[in-house]
N, C-alpha and C positions, 0 to 999 in steps of 0.2 A: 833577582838575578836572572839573564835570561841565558837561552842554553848558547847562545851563540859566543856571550863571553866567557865559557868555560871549555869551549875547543882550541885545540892547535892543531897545524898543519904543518908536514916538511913539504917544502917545496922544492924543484929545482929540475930543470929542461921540461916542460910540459908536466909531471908527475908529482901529483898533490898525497900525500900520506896522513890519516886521521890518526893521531897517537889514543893511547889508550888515558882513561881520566887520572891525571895527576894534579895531587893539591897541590906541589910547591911549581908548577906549570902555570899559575892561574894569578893574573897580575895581582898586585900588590891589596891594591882598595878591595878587590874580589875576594883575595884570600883571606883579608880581615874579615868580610862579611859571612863569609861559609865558617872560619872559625866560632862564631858568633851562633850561626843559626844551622850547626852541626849538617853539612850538605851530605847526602849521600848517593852512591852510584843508584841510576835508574834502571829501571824495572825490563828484564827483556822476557819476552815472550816467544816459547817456538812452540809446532806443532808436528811429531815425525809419526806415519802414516808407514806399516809394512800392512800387503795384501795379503787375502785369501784365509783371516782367521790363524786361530791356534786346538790344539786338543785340550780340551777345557781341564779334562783331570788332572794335565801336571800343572796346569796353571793356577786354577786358582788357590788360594790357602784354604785351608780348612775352620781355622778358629781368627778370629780379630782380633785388634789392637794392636799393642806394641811387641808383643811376644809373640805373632806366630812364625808359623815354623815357612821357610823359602822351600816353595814346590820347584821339583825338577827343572823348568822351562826358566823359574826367577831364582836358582841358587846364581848366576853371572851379578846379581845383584849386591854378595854377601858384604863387600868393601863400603858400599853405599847403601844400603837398606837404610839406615837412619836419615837418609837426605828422599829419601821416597814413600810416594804414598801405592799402595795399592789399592786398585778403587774394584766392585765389582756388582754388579747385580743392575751396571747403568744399561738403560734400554733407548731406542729410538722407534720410536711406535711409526713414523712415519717411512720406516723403510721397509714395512713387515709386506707390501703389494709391492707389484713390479718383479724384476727377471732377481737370480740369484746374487749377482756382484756388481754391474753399475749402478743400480736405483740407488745400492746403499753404499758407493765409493763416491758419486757424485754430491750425496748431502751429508758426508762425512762430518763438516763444521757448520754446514748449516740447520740440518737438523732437520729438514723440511719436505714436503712431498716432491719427487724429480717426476716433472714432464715424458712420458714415456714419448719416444720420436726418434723416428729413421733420418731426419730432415735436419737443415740449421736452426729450427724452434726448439731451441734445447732453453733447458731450466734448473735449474738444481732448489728452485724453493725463495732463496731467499742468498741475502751476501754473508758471507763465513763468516765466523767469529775475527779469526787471524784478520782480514780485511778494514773490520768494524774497530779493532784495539789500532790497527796504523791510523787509520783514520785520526785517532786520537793525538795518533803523534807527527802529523804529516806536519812538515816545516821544520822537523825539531832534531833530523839528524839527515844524510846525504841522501839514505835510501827510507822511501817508506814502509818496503818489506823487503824480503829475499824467499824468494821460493826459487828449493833445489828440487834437482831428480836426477836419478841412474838413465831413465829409459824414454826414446822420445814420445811425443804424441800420437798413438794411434787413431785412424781416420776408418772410415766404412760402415757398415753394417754390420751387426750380429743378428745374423737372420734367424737362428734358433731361438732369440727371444724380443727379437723387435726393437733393439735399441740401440742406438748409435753409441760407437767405441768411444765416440772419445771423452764421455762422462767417466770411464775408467782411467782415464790420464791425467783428472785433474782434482785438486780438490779445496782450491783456492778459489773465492768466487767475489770480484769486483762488487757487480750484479748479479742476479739468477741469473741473466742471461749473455753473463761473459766474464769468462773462465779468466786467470791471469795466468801470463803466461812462464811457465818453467822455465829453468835454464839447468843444465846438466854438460854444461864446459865446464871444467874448473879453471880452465884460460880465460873463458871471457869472465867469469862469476870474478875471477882473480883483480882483472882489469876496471872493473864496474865500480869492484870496493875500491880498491885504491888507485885509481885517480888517471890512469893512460890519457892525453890528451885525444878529444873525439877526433879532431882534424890531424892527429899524428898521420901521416902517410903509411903505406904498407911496407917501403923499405926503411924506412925510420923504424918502426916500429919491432921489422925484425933484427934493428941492427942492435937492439937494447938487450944489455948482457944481463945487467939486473938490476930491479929494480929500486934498490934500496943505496946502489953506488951513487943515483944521481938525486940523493936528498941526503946521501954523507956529510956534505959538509955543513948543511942546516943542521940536522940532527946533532954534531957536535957542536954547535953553537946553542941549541938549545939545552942538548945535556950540560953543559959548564953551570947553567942557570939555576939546576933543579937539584932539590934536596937529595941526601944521601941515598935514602931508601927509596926516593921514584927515578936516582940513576939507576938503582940498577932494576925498578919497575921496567922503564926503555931500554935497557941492555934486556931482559927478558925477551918482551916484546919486540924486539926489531931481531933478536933470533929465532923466534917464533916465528915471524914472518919469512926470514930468510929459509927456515926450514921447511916453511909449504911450500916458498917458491921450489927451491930444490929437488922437491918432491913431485911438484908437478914439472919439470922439466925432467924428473927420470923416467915418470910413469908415461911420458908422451913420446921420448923420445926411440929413436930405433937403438935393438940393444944387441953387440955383437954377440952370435954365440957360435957354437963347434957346428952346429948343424941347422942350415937354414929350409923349412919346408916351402916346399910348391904351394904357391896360393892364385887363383885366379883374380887378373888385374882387375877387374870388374869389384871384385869383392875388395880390394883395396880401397877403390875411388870411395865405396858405397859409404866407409869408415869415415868419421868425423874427426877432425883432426884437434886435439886437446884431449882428449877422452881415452882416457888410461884404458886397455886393453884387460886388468883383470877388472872385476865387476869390484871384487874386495878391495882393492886399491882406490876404485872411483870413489865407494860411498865414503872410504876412512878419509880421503880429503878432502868432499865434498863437508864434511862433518867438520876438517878442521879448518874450512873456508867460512861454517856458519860460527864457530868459537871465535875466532877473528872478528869477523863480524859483531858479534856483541862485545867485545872486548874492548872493541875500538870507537864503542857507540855509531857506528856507521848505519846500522839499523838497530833496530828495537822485538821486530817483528821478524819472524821466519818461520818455513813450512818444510818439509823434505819429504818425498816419497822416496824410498827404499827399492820402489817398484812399481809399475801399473798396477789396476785393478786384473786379476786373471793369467798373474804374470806368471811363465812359465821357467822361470829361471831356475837352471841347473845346478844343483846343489852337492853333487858329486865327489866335491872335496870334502864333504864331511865325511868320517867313517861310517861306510854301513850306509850312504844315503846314494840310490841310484836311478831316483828320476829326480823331473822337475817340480818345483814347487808345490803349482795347483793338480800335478797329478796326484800329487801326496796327500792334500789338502782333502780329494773326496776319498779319505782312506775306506769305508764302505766297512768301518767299526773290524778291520780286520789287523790282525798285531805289526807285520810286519810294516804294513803303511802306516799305521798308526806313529811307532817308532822314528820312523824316519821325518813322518811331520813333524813331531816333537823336537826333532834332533835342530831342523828349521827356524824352530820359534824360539830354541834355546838359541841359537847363533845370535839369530836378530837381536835378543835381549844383551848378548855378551858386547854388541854394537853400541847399545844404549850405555851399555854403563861403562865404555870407554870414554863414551863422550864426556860421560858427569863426572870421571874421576879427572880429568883435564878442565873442565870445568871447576872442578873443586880446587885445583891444584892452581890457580889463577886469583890472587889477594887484589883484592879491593878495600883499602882503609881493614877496620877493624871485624870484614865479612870476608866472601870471595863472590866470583861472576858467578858461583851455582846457587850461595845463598839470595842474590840479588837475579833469581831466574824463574819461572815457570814453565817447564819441560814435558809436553804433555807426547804419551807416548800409548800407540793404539792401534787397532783394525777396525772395518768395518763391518765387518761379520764375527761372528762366537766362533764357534765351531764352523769348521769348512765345510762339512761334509752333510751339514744342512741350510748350511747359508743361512744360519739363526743370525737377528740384530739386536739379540736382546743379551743380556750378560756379557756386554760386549769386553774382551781383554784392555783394560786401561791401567796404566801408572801414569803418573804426574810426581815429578821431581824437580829438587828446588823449594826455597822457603817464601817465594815471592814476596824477596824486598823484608821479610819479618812477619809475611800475614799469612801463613800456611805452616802448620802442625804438621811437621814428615814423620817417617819412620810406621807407617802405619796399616795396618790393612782393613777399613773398613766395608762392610756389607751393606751395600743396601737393596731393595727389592723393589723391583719394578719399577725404579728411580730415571726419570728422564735424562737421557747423555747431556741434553741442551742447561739443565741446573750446572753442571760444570763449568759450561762454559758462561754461565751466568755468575758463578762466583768468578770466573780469570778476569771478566768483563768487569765486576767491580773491582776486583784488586790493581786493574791497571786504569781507574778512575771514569770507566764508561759509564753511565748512567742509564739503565732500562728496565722496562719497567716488566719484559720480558723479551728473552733471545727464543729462536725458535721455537719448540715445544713446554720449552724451562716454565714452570709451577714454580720458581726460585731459588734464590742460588745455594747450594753444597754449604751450610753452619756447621755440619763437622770440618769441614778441615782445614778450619780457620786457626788462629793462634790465640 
């Protein structure tokens, strides 16, 4: 059965919509043969990247297995802990040379030595893992990846350590020697998955109220067709969709209030327009653009940074937290910075397990999209405040499809990050015979 006869599309004015996998969707001869040879939803892959490390003592656990105890940074975990593994003690021996944050943001998935360079002779080692698993699936859904991000490309010098910025803004790698490119619209990311005609015009385009009026009347032509329980799968999903659109047209749009402040015009223009104004709003719908995404099999593959490498983003809104980020990061073992890092890496985590419990919350036949997922969640330093790449903070959530034991916190020591990515590589059918530094793949945390 190939993957092409188990999609559908609404159609209608330019605007194609990839529905999410329904068996009574899937012609007649198809759905005998899937009844037959038990089909089940494919395998997605993502990889989400927050910078500048964590305070290793609230993070990691203390004792292994299925009973330890959730450290401060991973109690946001406590709903999902059974669907997640926590991994610790993974090193990348190749990022221990070089400055303290690009060398080891740029071979975050590759695992490999990065090119030290002021110049366009940039390298990150070798192609990511994320790159090498689409690979695997290119032809077999609209998009071959999706890589998101909050913050653009920085460009320049960092002349304190000799290495050009913008190995800090990426961490997706075609080739060593080109980067793929981000996107951090949730308008265009919107538009990409589901279907805007390229050649639409600009006033076409803005005259479109929403998206989902002009595939209404396919959709109920289709829903009349499909079984009870995948009506109301597309009743889910088409207000799932209708909800992020919504969502990104609040967050973009101007919002009246009692008191409007002076901004200089300059600093208007400079703002991209799509790009929701608070930072917390971009990443939760950027997050719910990549759920969609797999939902909808549109892609298989996804990446998200959170942040650049070095990013100084203002964390203020947490209590008690009153600088940015990497200021926090080299807390210099002193309590109050300490604290407030911590307060940091706990947020990020409360991030992650929003996503999995919507993830979880999304049936697939007899699993859901987070059993049928591998969620790989991380930095590229240990500790900030010595830019260690060894013990690096890692979870991975999701049961990959049936071939990953959650719920867990294994140890291991001196353990290469690249075996990780050597087992994700086999469980999404790549074949190698080594990924970057990988001695081979993770046998614990298999099923």
């Amino acid at each position: 059965m190939n993957n092409a006869s188990r999609r559908r599309f609404l159609k209608g004015m330019g605007v194609s919509l990839a529905l999410p996998w329904m068996h009574s969707a899937l012609p007649s001869s198809v759905r005998a043969a899937t009844d037959k040879m038990s089909s089940k939803p494919p395998l997605r892959t993502a990889f989400l990247y927050f910078p500048n490390g964590v305070w290793e003592k609230a993070w990691v656990p203390e004792t292994e297995g299925s009973d330890y105890t959730l450290t401060p940074s991973l109690e946001p975990l406590a709903d999902v802990r059974g669907d997640v593994l926590v991994l610790s003690g993974l090193d990348k021996k190749n990022s221990h040379g070089g400055d303290g944050h690009y060398a080891k943001t740029a071979n975050f998935l590759t695992g490999m030595p990065v090119t030290k360079t002021t110049s366009k002779d940039i390298s990150s080692g070798g192609i990511s893992v994320d790159q090498l698993i689409a690979k695997q699936f290119k032809g077999k859904t609209p998009i071959a990846s999706l890589e998101l991000a909050t913050e653009p490309v920085i460009s320049g010098i960092d002349s304190n350590v000799g290495y050009t910025r913008l190995y800090g803004s990426y961490i997706s790698w075609e080739t060593p020697n080109r980067p793929v490119a981000k996107e951090m619209n949730p308008r265009i990311v919107y538009d990409r998955l589901f279907g805007r005609d390229a050649n639409t015009s600009q006033s076409e385009a803005e005259s479109y109220q929403n998206l989902l009026d002009y595939v209404l009347d396919d959709a109920k032509r289709v829903r009349g067709r499909l079984g009870r329980d995948d009506q109301f799968k597309m009743d889910e999903y088409l207000e799932a969709v209708r909800a992020v659109e919504r969502r990104i047209e609040f967050a973009t749009r101007g919002q009246d209030r009692e008191w409007e402040p002076s901004i200089d015009p300059a600093e208007i223009a400079r703002r991209r327009p799509g790009v929701p104004n608070d930072f917390r709003e971009h990443i939760d719908v950027m997050l719910d653009l990549m759920v969609l995404a797999f939902q909808t099999d549109s892609t298989r593959v996804a990446s998200f940074m959170f942040a650049n490498d070095v990013s100084g983003r203002n964390f203020s809104f947490l209590d008690g937290v009153k600088g940015g980020h990497h200021e926090m990061s080299h807390h210099e073992n002193k309590d109050a910075k300490i604290d407030q890092y911590q307060q940091i890496n706990r947020w990020h985590v409360e991030q992650f397990a929003t996503l999995l419990k919507k993830m979880k919350g999304i049936q697939e036949g007899e699993s859901t999209l987070l059993d049928n997922s591998m969620i790989m969640f991380g930095s590229s330093i240990s500790d900030g405040n010595r830019h260690d790449p060894d013990n690096l903070p890692i979870l991975v959530a999701g049961r990959g499809g049936g071939n990953i034991q959650s719920g867990r916190h294994i140890a291991y020591k001196d353990m290469p990050l690249c075996n990780l990515y050597h087992s994700m590589l086999d469980v999404n059918g790549v074949e190698v015979e080594s990924f970057g530094d990988s001695t081979g793949p993770l046998s614990e945390i298999s099923s």
